[in-house]
N, C-alpha and C positions, 0 to 999 in steps of 0.2 A: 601538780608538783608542789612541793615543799621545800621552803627554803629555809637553809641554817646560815646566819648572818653571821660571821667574825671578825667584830672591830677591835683594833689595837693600838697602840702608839707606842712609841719607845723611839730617844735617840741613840741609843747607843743595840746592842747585840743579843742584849737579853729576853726581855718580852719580843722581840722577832724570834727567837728562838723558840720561842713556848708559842707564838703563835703558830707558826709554822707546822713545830707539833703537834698541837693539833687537828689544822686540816687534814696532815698526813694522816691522823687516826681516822677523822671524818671518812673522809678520801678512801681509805682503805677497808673501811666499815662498809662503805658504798658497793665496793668492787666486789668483796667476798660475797656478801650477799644478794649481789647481781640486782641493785636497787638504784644504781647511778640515774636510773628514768624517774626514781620516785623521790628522791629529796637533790636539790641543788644546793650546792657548797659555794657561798660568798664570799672571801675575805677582804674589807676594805682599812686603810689607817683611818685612822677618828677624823683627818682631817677633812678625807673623802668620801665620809659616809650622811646623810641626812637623813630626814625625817620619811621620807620615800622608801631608803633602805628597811628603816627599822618597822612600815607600815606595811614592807612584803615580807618579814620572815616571818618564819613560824615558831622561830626561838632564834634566843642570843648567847653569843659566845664573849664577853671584854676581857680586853687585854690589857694593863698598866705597869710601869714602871711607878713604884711609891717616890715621891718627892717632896723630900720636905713633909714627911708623916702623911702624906696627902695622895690621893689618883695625880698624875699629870695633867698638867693644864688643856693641853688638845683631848682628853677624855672628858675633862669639863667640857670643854669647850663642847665639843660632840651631844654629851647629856643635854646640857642646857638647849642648843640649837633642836634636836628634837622635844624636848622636855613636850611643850603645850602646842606643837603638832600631833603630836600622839597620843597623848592626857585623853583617858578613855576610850581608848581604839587598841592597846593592846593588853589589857587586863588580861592575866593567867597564862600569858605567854610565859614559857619556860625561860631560865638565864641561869649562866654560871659565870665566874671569875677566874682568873687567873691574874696573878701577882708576881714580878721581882721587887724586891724588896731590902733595901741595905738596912731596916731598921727589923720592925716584926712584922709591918704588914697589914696591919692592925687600922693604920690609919686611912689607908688608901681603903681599903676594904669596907669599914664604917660610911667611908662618903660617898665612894659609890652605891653601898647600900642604903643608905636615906634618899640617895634620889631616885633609884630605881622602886622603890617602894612606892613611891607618889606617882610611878605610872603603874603600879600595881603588878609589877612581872611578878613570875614566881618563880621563885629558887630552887631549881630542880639537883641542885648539887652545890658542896661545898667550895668556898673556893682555893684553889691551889696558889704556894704561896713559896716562891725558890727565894729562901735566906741566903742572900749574899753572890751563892751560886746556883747557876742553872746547872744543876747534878744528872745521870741518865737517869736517876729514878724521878725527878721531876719532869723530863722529858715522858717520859714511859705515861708516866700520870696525864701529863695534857693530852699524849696522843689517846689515853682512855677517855678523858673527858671527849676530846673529840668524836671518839667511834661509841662511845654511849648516846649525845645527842644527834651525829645523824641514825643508827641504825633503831633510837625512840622516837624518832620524826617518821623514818620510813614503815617499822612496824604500827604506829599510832599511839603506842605507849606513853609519849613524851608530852 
C-alpha cells in the first residue's frame, strides 16, 4: 500500500481549509476508483508529524500559512526536525504546496522550496496559492491537487 502524507499548520481557518480539501479530493479519488486498498491517505499538523511520517509516504502534500513573507514557524519547525533523518532516503519522492497568503506567497513558497530541494523531493505540481481568501475556486483546486496525487500513487504514475 501507498501512502500520501498531508502535513499542515495554520492558526487560524485558512490552510485547514485547503487542507482539508484536499484530503477530500484525495478521499474521493480513492473511492471512485475503488482504490481505497491501494494508497492510504495521512494527514497530520507539522507539529505531529516526524521523520517516520515522511520515511513512509510515497509522496507529500504541505500546507502553510505565509508569515511574515516566510512558511510558518511549525512548517519549519517540521522541515528541519526531519530534514537529516531523511537526507537521502527520500530522493524523487513526489510533493506539492499549498499556500494562504496575506502577501503573494512568494515567500513562504521560496523557503519551503530550498529546503525541500536538499532532500531532493520532486515537484510534481505547482503550488497553490489563496491571496488573501480561500475562494471555491481555490478549494476546487486543492481538492484536484488532492485526487491528482492519490489517484498518481494508486495508478503508479506519480
Amino acid at each position: 500500500m501507498k501512502t500520501l502524507l498531508i502535513v499542515y499548520h495554520t492558526h487560524g481557518v485558512k490552510t485547514a481549509h485547503m487542507a482539508e480539501a484536499v484530503e477530500r479530493g484525495a478521499r474521493a479519488a480513492l473511492a471512485e476508483a475503488e482504490a481505497g486498498d491501494a494508497v492510504r491517505v495521512v494527514v497530520k499538523r507539522a507539529a505531529e508529524a516526524g521523520p517516520a511520517d515522511l520515511l513512509a509516504a510515497d509522496a507529500l502534500l504541505l500546507g502553510t500559512p505565509e508569515n511574515f513573507g516566510y512558511m510558518s514557524g511549525m512548517m519549519k519547525d517540521f522541515l528541519e526536525r526531519v530534514f537529516y533523518p531523511c537526507e537521502g532516503k527520500v530522493e524523487g519522492r513526489p510533493y506539492a504546496l499549498f499556500i494562504s497568503a496575506g502577501q503573494d506567497g512568494g515567500g513562504a513558497r521560496t523557503s519551503v522550496e530550498r529546503i525541500v530541494t536538499g532532500l531532493r523531493l520532486r515537484k510534481a505540481h505547482e503550488a497553490i496559492i489563496a491571496l488573501r481568501e480561500v475562494t471555491p475556486e481555490i478549494l476546487r483546486a486543492c481538492e484536484e491537487l488532492g485526487a491528482t496525487f492519490a489517484a498518481g500513487l494508486a495508478l503508479g504514475v506519480l
